[in-house]
Every structure is written in structure tokens, then in C-alpha cells.
Residue, then its C-alpha position, 0 to 999 in steps of 0.5 A: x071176266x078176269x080174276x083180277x077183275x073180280x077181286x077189284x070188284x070184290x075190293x070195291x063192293x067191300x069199301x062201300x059196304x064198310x062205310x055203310x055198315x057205319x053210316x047206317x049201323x053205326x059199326x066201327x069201320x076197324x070192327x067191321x073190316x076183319x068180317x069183310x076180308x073175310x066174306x071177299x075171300x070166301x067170294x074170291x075162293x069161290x070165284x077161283x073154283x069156278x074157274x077151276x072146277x070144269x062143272x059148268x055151274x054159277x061162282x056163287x053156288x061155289x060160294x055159298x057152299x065153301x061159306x057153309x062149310x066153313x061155318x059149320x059147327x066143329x070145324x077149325x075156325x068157324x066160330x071166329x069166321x061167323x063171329x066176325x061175319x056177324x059184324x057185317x051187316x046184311x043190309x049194308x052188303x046188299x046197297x052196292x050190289x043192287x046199285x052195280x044192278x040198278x046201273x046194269x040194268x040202266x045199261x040195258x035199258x033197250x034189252x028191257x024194253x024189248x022184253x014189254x009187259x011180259x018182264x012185269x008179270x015175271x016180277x010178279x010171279x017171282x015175287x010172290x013165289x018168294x015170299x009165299x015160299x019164305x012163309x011156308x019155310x017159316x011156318x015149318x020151322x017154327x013149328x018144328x022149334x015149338x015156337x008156334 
């Protein structure tokens, strides 16, 4: 995909999520755009490096890092980046992506159905991996905090 490509897709991703992060959680659109400029560009950024950097691994593991570090504590900036982060909210983020899903895999629906039953018992698996994953992760950490 182009880069130009991307960052039409970025832009798009980031109007929609603007205008739910209002509709659902009352955020003012003028609130909110500074946070999303920003997570397009670390997106963007991370996007570029993978295109650069001749390491055959997925953008968003270049986009996860480059969002960590730039939010890490003492850095130049990091206070003002989660700041403005915050305003953005996750819930909001996530409705366009798992529509550009929904119609991807409407798109392939021949794909899947070839895949049978074997496609539901991965879900599964996934599924309650993840979540028994998640709660051994939180028990640790509140263990660690003193919480529990």
C-alpha cells in the first residue's frame, strides 16, 4: 500500500473517531482533534519505519514502540502527548477499525467459508486465551500494588 494510501486511511480512521468520541462520550470535537493528530502521526511514523527499516516485522509493532517511548516519563513532550492521548477515547478509536474488519472480512466471506469449523474452535482458543491471559496479568499486578 502507498504511503499516501495510508495516511488516507489514517485521516479517515480519524474523522470517524472524532465524531464518536463526541457522540458517545460527549468530547468536544475541538477537545479531541489535537490527541488524534497525534496518535495519526505516531501511526504515520510507524507506517514510514516500516517501510524504511529493512526488518520484515509488522508497522504496528513500529508503532507501538515509537508511542511507548514517546510517552515514557522524562522524555521531551510526553506529558503533553498522553495529555492530549487521554482525550481520545478507546472505545471511540476502535468502532472504525473493527468496521474496515467487518467489511474485510464481508469482502472474503469465500475465504472464510473455506476455513469450516476449524475458524470457530481457533476463536475460541483465542479468546479464552486472552482473557484467562488478561486475569493472570491483573492478578500479578494488583498483587504487586498491594491492591489485592
Amino acid at each position: 500500500m502507498k504511503l499516501s494510501h495510508s495516511l488516507i486511511v489514517l485521516l479517515i480512521t480519524a474523522a470517524i473517531t472524532v465524531i464518536g468520541n463526541f457522540a458517545g462520550y460527549g468530547v468536544s470535537i475541538l477537545e479531541a482533534i489535537p490527541g488524534i493528530l497525534i496518535l495519526v502521526a505516531i501511526a504515520f511514523a510507524g507506517i514510514i519505519l516500516n517501510k524504511v527499516i529493512p526488518i520484515n516485522i509488522p508497522s504496528v509493532a513500529y508503532i507501538v514502540t515509537l508511542s511507548t517511548v514517546l510517552t515514557i516519563p522524562g522524555v521531551p513532550g510526553a506529558e503533553k502527548i498522553a495529555y492530549y492521548a487521554s482525550k481520545v477515547n478507546f472505545l471511540a478509536l476502535a468502532t472504525p477499525i473493527l468496521a474496515y474488519a467487518g467489511i474485510y472480512t464481508g469482502k472474503n466471506l469465500d475465504a472464510l467459508k473455506k476455513t469450516g469449523w476449524r475458524i470457530v474452535v481457533l476463536a475460541l482458543f483465542v479468546m479464552i486465551g486472552t482473557y484467562i491471559g488478561s486475569a493472570i496479568i491483573a492478578e500479578v499486578i494488583l498483587r504487586l500494588l498491594g491492591q489485592i
